[in-house]
N, C-alpha and C positions, 0 to 999 in steps of 0.2 A: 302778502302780509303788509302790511300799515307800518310808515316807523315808527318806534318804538322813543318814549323819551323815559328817560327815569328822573321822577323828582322827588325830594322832603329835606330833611334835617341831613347837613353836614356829618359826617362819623356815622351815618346810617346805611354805609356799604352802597352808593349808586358809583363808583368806579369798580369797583370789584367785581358788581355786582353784572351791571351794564355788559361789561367784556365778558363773563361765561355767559350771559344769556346772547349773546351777538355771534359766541363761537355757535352755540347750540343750533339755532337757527340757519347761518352760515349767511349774517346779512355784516356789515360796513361797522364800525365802533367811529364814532367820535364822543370825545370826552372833553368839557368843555373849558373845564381848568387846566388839565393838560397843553391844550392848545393855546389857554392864553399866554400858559408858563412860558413856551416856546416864540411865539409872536411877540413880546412887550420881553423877554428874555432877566425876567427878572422873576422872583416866587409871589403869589398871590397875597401874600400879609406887606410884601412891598411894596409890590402895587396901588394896595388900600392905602400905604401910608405915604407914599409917593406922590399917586394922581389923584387919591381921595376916591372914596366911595361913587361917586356922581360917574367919574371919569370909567371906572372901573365897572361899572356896571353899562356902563352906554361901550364896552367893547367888549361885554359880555353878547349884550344883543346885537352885535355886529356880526360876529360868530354866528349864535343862533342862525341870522338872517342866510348864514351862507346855505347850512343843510335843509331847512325845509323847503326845498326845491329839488332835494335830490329822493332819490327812491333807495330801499332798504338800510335803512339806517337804524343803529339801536345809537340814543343819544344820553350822557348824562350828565346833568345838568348841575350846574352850582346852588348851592342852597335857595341863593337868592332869586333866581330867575323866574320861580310864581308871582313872587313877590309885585312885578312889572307884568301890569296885566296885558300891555303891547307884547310882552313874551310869549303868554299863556296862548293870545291871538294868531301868534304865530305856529304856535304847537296845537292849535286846534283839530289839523286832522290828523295827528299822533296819536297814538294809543299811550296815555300816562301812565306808568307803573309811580306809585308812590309806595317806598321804603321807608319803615319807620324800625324806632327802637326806642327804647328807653333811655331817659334822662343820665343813668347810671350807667348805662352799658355804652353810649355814648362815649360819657366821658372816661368810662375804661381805654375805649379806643382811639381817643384825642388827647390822652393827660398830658403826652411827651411829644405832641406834634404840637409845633408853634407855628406853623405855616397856616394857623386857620385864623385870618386877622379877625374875626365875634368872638373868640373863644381866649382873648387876654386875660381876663378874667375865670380862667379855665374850673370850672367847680359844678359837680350837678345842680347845685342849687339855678347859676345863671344859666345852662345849658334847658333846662325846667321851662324857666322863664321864657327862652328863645321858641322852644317847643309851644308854649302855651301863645304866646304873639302870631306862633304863623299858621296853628292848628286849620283855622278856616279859610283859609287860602285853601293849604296843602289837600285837605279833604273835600274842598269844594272841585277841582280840576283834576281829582283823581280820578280813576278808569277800572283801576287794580289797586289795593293795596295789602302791601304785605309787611307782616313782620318781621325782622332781622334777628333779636331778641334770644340767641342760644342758641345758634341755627348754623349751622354749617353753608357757603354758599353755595355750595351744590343743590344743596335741598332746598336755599330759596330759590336761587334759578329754576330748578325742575317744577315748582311751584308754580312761581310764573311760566312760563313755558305751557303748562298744563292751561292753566287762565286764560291766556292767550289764544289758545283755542277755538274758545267762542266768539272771538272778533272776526273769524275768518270769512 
């Protein structure tokens, strides 16, 4: 199997989601805000406000750059990482799952986590807005996508999993 990157919208389950489909298959997890939390030893909304956007994103793709050279990996990726099309270049022979969810259901799952530095203005309405800026990116580089949207992870994992199938 291909590795596996997961990308879309922040609060759209690619860490949760990433790791059961990683158990199921029995390939490698790396997750890519996890690892910077731990490297730069600070949380992610500090980071942004610390070294700035520019900074934080240029040790986002330093990461990246480490795994795709490795084999079995399910990867999941920070919001932002479509974003930088050197990223996407990178994840070229990845199989993309993009996770999406709704504006609302989003910000159900972000209302009380402040560690998400786009989300200070935390409201569906701007989370909408974010959704609507990176639509075509997010759908241009996808492979797979799925909704999150009322779903149990189980059920989207098994989802994907099943999708996955036809890349073999």
């Amino acid at each position: 199997m291909k590795n596996i990157a997961f990308i879309g919208m922040m609060g759209s389950g690619k860490s949760v989601t990433a790791r059961v489909v990683a158990e199921k298959l029995g390939m490698n997890l790396l997750d890519i805000d996890d690892t910077l939390v731990a490297r730069m030893g600070m949380p992610i909304s500090v980071a942004f406000i610390t070294l700035g956007e520019e900074i934080f994103r240029s040790y986002e793709h330093d990461v990246l750059c480490e795994v795709v050279w490795q084999e079995n990996f399910v990867v999941s990726c920070g919001g932002g990482i479509p974003l930088n099309k050197s990223n996407m270049d990178l994840l070229q022979n990845f199989i993309k799952v993009r996770l999406t969810a709704s504006a609302e259901e989003i910000y159900r799952r972000t209302k009380d986590d402040f560690s998400r530095p786009l989300l200070k203005d935390n409201s569906p309405k701007k989370i909408a807005e974010i959704i609507a800026e990176r639509e075509e990116v997010y759908s241009r580089y996808a492979d797979i996508t799925v909704s999150t949207d009322n779903r149990s992870v189980e059920d989207v994992a098994d989802e994907i999993v099943e999708k996955l199938k036809s890349f073999n």
